[in-house]
N, C-alpha and C positions, 0 to 999 in steps of 0.2 A: 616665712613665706610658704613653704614647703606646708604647715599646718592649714595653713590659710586654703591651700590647693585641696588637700584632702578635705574640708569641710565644706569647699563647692561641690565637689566631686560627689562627695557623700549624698547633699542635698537636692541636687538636680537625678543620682539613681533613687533617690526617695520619693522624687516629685514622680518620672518617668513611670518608675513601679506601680502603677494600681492596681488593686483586689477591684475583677467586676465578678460578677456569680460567682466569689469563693475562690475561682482561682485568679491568679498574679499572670498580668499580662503586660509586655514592656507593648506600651502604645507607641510609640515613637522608633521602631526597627525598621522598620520598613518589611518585617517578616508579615505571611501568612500562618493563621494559625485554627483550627478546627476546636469550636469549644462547644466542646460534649456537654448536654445535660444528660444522657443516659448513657449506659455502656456498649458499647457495639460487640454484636459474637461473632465470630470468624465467620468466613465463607458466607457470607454476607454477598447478592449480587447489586453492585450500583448502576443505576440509570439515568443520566447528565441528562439534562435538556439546558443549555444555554442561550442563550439570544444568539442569532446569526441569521443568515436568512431565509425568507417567507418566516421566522421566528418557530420553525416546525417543531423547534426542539424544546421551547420554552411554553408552546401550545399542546403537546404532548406532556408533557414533564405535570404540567397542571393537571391535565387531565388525569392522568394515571393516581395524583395524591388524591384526588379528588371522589375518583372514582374506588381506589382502593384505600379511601380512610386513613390514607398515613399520618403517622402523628409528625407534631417537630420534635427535633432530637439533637439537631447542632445549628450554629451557623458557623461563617469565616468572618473572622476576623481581621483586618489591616489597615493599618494606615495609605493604603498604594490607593487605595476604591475615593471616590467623591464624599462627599460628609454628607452623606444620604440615609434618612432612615424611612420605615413606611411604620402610617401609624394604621393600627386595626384595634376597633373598639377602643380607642383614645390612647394605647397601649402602643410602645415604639415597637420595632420588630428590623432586624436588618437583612438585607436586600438578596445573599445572597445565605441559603439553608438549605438544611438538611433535613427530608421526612423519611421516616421508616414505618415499617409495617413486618409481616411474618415474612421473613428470609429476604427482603427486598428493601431497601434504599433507594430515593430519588435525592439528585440535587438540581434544585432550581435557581435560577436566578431571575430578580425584577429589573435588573437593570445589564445593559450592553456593557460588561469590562469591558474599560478603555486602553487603547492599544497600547498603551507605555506601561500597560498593568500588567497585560495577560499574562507575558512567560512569568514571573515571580505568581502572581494567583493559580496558575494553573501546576505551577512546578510544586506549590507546597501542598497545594491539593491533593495530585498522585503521591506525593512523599508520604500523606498521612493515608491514603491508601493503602500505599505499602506496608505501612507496620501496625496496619487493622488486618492484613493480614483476608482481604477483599478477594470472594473467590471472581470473579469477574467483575470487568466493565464495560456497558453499553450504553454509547453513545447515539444521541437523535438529534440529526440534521437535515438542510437539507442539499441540492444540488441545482443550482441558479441554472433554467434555460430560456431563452430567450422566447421561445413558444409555448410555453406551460398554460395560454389560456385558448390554446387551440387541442390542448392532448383531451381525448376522451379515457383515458386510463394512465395511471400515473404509475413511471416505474420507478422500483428503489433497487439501488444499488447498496456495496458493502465493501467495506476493507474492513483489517483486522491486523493483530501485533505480531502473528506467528503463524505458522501453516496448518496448525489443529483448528483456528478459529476459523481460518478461509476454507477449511473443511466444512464447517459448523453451518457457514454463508452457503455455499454449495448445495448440503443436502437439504437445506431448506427455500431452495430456489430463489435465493437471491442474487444478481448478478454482482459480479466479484468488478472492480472497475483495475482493468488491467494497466493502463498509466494515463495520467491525469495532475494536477496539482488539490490538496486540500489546504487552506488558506484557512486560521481563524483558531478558537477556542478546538473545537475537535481535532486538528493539525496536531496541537498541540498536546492532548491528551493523546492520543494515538504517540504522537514521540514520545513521551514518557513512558506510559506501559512498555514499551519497547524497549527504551534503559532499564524498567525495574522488571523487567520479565513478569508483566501483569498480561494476564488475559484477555484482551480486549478487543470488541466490537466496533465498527463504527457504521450505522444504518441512515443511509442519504434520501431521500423520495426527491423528487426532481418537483422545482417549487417555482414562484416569482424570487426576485432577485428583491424585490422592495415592495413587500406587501403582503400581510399576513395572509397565510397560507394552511388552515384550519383541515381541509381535505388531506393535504401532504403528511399534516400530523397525524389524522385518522392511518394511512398509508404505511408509515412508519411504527406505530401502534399494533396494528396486524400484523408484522412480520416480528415486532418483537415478541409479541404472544406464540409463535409456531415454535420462535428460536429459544425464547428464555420460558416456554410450558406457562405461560400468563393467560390470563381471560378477561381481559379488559375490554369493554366494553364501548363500541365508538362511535354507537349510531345518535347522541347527543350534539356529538360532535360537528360529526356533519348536517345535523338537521339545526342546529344553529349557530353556521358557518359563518353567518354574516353578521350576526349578533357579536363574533367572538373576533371579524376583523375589526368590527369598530371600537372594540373596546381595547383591542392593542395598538390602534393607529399611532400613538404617540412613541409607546415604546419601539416600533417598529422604525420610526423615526429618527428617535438614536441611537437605536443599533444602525440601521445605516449610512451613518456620520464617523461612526469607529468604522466598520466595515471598509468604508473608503480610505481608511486612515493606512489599515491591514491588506492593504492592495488585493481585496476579496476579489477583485475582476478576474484575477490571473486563472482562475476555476474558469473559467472560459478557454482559456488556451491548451491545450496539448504541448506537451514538454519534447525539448528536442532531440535529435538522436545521438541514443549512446550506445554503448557495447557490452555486452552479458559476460 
């Protein structure tokens, strides 16, 4: 009997075990996992744009690869994400990657992580951050108001992991959001850096709550160019704003259906009173 158990055992970490690009990846963990085709160098800064809302971060994040020719260079890997893949030029490709360029990283995603995903996607995310050894991270989102199609100028706010970076926010005229809730994918990255003593940014434009949001990302964009020495370029952006809502109206859709999932409303409220 006891043979019998070893030769299941065996069998099933044989099956589990597949070589995909050369390296051995247990499919079946439930981990996340960052698989490199090239090598990343230290001090490296990253650039998150994730789906959230008005998508400001996921309409940026494109732009910036876009704009600055980033190549691919990883994606994530896990079993926690939907069986989704996107196919380009007949060619699969997965939903959520990594582009580089000289001294600069974007991570993009095509699809809303689903809220039973996020903490384990976003946890193993910063884990491999951590031991690339990432001189910074900045984060692009946005901040749901309920009048954003009456503002004639759009403001963006800032938090950050540590009080050099709320410096960083400061002297580049961002306003600092003194207390508030952040709900979502950036919540989340922001609490990590903050276990791993990562550097990290987080830049908000004030957007629609459910409706792509192409100007907030221009917004966003801007202040990451004064703050991270970038020159990106975003008068595309805006001059075809509405070319770029239509073509996210779906994505924008389930993002949010997770969003609601992630009680995203709560960024509306002011938290209540406590003591210093």
């Amino acid at each position: 009997m006891p043979h019998l158990l070893n030769f299941y055992r065996k069998l099933f970490n044989d099956i589990i075990l597949k070589t995909l690009f050369g390296r051995r990846i247990d499919l079946f963990s439930g981990e996340v996992k960052v698989i490199e085709y090239k090598d990343f160098p230290e001090g490296l800064k990253i650039i998150c744009g994730l789906p959230d809302v008005g998508l400001v971060g996921s309409i940026a994040a494109a732009h910036i690869i876009s704009k600055l020719n980033l190549k691919e260079v990883a994606y994530i890997e896990t079993d926690l994400l939907p069986p989704i893949i996107m196919l380009e030029n007949g060619l699969p490709r997965t939903p959520i990657r990594i582009f580089m360029g000289d001294g600069i990283a974007v991570l993009n995603s095509e699809i809303a992580i689903p809220s039973d995903a996020i903490y384990p996607v976003i946890r193993g995310i910063i884990n491999w951050v951590w031991k690339k050894k990432i001189d910074k991270i900045f984060t692009l989102s946005g901040l749901p108001v309920p009048n954003r199609h009456e503002l004639e100028k759009i403001r963006i706010f800032g938090a950050a992991s540590n009080d050099a970076m709320i410096k960083v926010l400061k002297e580049n005229e961002v306003e600092i959001i003194e207390r508030g809730f952040l709900v979502g994918p950036q919540a989340l990255i922001l609490k990590y850096c903050v276990e791993r003593n990562i550097p990290a940014i987080t830049l908000l434009a004030e957007t629609f709550y459910n409706y792509p949001d192409p100007e907030a990302s221009s917004v966003v964009i801007r202040a990451l160019n004064r703050i991270a020495n970038m020159n990106v370029d975003v008068s595309e952006l805006v001059e075809k704003g509405e070319e770029v809502r239509l073509t996210m109206r779906d994505m924008m859709r389930r993002t949010q259906a997770e969003l609601a999932k992630m009680r995203k409303s709560h960024e509306y409220d002011v938290p209540g009173f406590y003591i210093r």
